[in-house]
ZAMARRO-666071 format. One record per residue: x, y, z of N, C-alpha, C in turn; residue in three letters. Coordinates in steps of 0.001 Angstrom, whole numbers, plus 500000, padded with zeros to 6 digits. Each point is the difference from the previous one (the first is absolute). Layout:
<recs>
XYZXYZXYZALA
...
</recs>
This chain:
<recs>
391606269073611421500402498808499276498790499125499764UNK
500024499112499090498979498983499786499951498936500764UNK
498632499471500349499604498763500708500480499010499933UNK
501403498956499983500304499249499622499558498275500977UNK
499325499263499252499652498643500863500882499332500912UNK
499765499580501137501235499275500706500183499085499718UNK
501039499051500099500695498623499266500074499437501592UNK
497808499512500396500452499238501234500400499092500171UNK
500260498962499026500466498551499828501917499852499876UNK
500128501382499536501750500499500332500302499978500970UNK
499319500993500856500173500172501077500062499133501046UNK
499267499096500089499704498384500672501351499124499826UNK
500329499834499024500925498978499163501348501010500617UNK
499916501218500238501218501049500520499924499847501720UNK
498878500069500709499823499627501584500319498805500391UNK
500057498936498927500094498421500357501524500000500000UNK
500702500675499127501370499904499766501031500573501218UNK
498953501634500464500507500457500945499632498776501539UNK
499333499161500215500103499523501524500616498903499475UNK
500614499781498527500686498375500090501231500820500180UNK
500345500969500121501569501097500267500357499022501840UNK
499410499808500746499451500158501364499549498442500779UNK
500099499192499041499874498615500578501183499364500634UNK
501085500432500188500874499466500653500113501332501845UNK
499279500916499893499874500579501335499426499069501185UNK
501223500231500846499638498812501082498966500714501401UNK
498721499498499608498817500740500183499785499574501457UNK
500268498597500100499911499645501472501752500419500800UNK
500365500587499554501253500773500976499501500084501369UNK
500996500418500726499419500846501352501621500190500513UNK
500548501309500079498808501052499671499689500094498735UNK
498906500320499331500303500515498642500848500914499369UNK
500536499660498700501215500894499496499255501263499718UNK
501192501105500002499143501102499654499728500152498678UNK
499161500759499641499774500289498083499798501371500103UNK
501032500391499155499963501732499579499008500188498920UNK
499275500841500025498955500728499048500239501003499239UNK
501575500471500675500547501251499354501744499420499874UNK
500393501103499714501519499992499802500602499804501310UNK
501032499271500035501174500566501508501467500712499802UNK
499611500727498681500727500820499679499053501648499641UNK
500324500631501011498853500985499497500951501293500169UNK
499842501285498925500317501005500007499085501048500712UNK
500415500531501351498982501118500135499321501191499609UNK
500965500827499431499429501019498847500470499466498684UNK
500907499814499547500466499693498645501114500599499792UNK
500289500721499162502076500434499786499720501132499152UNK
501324500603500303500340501629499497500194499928498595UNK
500174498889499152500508499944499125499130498685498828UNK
500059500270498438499502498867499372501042498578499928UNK
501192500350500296501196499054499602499990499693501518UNK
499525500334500923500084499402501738498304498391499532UNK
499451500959499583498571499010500323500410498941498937UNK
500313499954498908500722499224498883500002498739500957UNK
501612500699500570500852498882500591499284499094501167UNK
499312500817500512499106499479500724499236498623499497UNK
499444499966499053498739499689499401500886498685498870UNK
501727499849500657500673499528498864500756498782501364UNK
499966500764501112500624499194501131501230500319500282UNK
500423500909499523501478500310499690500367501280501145UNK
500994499583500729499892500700501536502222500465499258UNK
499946500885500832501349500429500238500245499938501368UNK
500825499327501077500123499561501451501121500947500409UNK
499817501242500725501172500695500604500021499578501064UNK
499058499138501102499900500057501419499528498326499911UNK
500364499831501474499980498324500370498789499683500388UNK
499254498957499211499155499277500375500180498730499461UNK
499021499230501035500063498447499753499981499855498539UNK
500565498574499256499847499623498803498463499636499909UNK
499345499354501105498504499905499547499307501328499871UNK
500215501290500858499292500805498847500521500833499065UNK
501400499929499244500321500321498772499346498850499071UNK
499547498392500222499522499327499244498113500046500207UNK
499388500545500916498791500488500136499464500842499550UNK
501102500806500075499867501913498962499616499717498479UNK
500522499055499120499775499827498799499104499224499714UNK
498997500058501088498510499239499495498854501278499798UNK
501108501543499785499053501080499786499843500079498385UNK
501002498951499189500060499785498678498449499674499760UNK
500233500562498748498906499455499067500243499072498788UNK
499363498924500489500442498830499327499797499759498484UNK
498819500748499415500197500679498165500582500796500146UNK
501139500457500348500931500811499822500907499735499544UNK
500631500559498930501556499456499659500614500942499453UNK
499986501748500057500368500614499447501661500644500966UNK
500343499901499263502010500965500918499317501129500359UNK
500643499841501540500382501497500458500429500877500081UNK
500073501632500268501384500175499396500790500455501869UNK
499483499793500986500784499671501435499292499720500784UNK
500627498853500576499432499234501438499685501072500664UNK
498827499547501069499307501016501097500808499691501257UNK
500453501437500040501288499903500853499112500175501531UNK
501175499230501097499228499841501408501081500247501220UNK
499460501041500394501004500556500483500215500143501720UNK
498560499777500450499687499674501405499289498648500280UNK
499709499599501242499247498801500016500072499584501532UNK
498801499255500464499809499609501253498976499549500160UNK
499399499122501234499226499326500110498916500323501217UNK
498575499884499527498940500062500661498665499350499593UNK
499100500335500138498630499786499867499278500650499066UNK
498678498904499234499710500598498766498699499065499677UNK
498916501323499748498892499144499580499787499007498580UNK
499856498658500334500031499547498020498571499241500456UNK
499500500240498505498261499448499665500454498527499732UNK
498764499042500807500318498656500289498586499576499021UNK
499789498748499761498531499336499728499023500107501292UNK
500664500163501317499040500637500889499993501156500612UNK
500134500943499487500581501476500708500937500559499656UNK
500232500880501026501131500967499828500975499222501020UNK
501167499747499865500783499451501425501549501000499968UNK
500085500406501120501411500232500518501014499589500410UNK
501415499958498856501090498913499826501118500590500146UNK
501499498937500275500753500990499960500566500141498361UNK
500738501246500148500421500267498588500888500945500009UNK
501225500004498953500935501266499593499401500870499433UNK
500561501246500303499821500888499368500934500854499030UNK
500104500334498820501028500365499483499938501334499235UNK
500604500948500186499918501295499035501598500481499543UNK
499680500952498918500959500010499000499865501185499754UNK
500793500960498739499459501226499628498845500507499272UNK
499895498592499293498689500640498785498674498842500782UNK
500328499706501134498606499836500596499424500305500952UNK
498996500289500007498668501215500989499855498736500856UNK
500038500754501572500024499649500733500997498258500284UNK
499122499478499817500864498091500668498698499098499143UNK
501635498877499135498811499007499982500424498830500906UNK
499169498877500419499837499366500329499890498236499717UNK
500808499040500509500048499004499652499836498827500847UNK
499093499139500235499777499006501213501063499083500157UNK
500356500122501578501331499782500369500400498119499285UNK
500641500261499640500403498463499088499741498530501556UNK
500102500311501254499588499215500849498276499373499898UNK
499210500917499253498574499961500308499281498999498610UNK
500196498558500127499585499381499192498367500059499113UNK
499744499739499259499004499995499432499250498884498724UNK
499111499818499122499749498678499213499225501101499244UNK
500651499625498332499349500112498840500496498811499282UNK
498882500177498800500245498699499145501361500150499330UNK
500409498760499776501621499758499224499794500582498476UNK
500883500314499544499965500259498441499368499165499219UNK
499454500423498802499422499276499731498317498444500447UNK
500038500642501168498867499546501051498425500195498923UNK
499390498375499601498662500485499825500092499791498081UNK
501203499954499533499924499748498677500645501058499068UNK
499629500476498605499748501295499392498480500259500196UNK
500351501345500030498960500978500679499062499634498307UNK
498947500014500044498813500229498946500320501145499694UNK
499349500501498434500099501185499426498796501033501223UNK
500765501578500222498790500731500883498994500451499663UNK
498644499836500205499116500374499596500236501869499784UNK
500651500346501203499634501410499833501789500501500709UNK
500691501159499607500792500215500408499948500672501465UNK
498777500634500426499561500517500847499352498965501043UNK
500478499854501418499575499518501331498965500068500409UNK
498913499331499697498299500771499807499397499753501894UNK
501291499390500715499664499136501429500989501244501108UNK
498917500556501043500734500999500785500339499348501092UNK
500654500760500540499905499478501658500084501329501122UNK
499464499549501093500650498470500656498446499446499570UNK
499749498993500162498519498892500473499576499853500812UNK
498979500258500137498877499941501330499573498970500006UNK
500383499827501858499654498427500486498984500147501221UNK
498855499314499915499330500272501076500687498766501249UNK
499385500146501271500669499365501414500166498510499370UNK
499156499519499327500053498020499487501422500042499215UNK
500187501426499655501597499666498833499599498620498958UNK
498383500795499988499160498588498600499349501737499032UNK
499178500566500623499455500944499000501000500775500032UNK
499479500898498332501497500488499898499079501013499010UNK
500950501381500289499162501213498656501559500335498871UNK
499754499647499030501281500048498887500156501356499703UNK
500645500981499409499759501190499517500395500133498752UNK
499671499950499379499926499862498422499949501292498725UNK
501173500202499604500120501206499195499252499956498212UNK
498582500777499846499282500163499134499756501072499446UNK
499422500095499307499851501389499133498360500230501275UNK
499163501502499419499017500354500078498825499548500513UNK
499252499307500820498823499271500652499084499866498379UNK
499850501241499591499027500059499260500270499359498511UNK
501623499372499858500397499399498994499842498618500612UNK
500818499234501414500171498565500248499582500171501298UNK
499548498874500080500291499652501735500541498531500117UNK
500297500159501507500611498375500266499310499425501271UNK
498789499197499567499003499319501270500496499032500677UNK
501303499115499393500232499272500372501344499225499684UNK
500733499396500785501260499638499610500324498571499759UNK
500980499282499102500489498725500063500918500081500605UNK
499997499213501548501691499533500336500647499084499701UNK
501188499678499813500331499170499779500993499143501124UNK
499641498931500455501064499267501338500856499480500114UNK
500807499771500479501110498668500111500059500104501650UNK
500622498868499967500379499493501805500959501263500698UNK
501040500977498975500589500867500483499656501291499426UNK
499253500192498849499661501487500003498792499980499523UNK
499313501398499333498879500376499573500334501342499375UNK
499234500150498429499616500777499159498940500348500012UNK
499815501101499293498717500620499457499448500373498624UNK
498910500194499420499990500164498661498481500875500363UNK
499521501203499860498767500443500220499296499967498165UNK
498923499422500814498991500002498911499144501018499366UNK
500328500406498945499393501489499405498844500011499454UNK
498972501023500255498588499927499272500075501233499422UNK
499752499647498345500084501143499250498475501122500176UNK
500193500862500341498985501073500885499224500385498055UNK
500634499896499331499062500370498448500310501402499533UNK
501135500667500823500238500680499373501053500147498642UNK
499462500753498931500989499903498684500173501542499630UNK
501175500364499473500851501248499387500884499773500551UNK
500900501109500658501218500261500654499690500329501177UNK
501108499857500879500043500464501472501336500065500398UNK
499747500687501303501684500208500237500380499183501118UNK
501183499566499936500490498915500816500354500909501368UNK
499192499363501219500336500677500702500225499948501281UNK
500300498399499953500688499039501012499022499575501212UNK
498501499928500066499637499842500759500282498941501246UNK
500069500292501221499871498042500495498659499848500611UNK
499904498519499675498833499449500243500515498711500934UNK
499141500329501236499765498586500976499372499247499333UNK
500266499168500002499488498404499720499935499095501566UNK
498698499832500227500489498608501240500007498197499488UNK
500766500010500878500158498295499668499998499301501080UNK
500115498854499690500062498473500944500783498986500031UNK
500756500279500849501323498669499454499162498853500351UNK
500561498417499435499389499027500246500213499226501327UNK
500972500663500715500994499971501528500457501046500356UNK
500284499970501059500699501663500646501181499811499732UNK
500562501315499099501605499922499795500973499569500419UNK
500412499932501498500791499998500336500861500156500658UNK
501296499470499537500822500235499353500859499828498662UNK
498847500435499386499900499236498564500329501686499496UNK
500771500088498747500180501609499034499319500516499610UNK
499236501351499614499090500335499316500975500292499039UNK
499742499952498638501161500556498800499202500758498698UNK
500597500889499766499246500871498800500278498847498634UNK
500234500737499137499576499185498628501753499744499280UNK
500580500666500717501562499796499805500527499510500704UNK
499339499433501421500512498972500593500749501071501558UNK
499408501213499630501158500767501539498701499683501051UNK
500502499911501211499309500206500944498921501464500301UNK
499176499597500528498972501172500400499820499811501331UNK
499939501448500852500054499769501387498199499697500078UNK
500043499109501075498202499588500368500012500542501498UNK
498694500863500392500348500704500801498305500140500503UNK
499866500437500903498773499888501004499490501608499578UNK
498429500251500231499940501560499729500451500840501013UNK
500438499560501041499951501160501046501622500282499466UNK
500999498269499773501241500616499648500169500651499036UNK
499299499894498193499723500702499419499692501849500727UNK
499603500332500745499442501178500021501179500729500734UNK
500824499471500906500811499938500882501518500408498884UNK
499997499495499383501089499892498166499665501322499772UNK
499194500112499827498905501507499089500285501056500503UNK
500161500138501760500270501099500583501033500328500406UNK
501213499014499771501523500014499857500335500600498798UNK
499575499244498930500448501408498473499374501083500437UNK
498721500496500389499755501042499971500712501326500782UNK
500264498784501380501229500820500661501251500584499265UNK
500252499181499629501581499789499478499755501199498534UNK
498819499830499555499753501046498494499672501935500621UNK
500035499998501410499930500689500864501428501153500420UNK
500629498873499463501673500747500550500578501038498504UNK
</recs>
């Protein structure tokens, strides 16, 4: 594909929007609330069927077996919210019970309780954090209308590397080719309850075509204070887990386990 320029002044005007999502997080809490980085609705393999994952992906459950009303009303946060297309049958649920379950936090991995629920057209059990286990995201509408996106693509990875001050910090940043861009350096952006990122691109001089090919690039940075308990947030405003390297490495050898089985 061709070299296309980045729109860093989009992007900025898009990070400012994402930590005004986040100004009402009550930062001096204690304990602090938790913040999910991921779903607390998670499917473990996925489903036997295209009209199972549909329904899935629509919130739309079929209930043969008793569980609490909080997680038949928890289950349908597996919807996808540009979604609006009919199904043609609820994802039927046919067992269910309660245990323990890893969900990705803004600091880690943590172990919660949670239902578990399986059906016919789904592989293995999915999983839903037990409606007891409170949590804080921004309210609807939190932060304004979103600015037009610079890019449809999430150019901000995670988790984020925090050194011991939880002040330096290495971003990981999704770029094309070294020999097309690099990123020496980053703009953060602050508020009293969160922090963005925007990495700064140096066009390397190369011109023709190249192939996109997802590189990531560390970037280090410097917050102007140590985080926290302040959010790190990508450019859409979701949380990113911030994480130490050893816990980083510690993460690394759990998928690898787990990609093992």
């Amino acid at each position: 594909m061709g070299v296309v320029a980045d729109d860093f002044d989009a992007r900025v005007r898009q990070a400012r929007w994402a930590v005004r999502r986040w100004e009402a997080f009550p930062v001096g809490a204690q304990p602090r609330p938790l913040v999910f980085a991921g779903p607390v609705v998670i499917s473990e393999r996925g489903f036997r069927t295209g009209e199972a994952k549909d329904a899935w992906f629509a919130g739309e459950y079929d209930w043969a077996v008793e569980v609490p009303d909080g997680v038949r009303a928890r289950a349908k946060l597996s919807a996808d919210r540009g979604r609006d297309e009919p199904v043609a049958e609820p994802l039927r649920i046919t067992h269910a019970g309660r245990g323990e379950r890893e969900f990705a936090t803004d600091r880690g991995l943590a172990v919660l309780p949670a239902y578990w629920l399986r059906g016919p057209a789904v592989t293995r059990s999915l999983w839903v954090l037990d409606p007891a286990v409170d949590y804080w995201e921004p309210p609807e509408g939190a932060g304004g209308a979103a600015p037009p996106a610079p890019t449809q693509v999430q150019p901000m990875l995670w988790p984020v590397e925090t050194g011991a001050d939880w002040q330096s910090l290495v971003i990981p940043w999704l770029g094309s080719s070294p020999q097309v861009e690099t990123f020496p350096s980053v703009k953060l952006v602050e508020t009293s309850t969160a922090v963005s990122a925007v990495a700064i691109r140096k066009d390397m001089g190369f011109r023709g075509w190249a192939t996109s090919v997802g590189i990531k690039h560390c970037v280090a940075a410097r917050l102007q204070k140590p985080l926290g308990n302040r959010v790190f947030v990508d450019l859409h405003g979701n949380p990113l887990p911030v994480m130490t390297a050893p816990d980083i490495a510690a993460l690394e050898e759990v998928r690898l386990m787990r990609g093992r089985r």
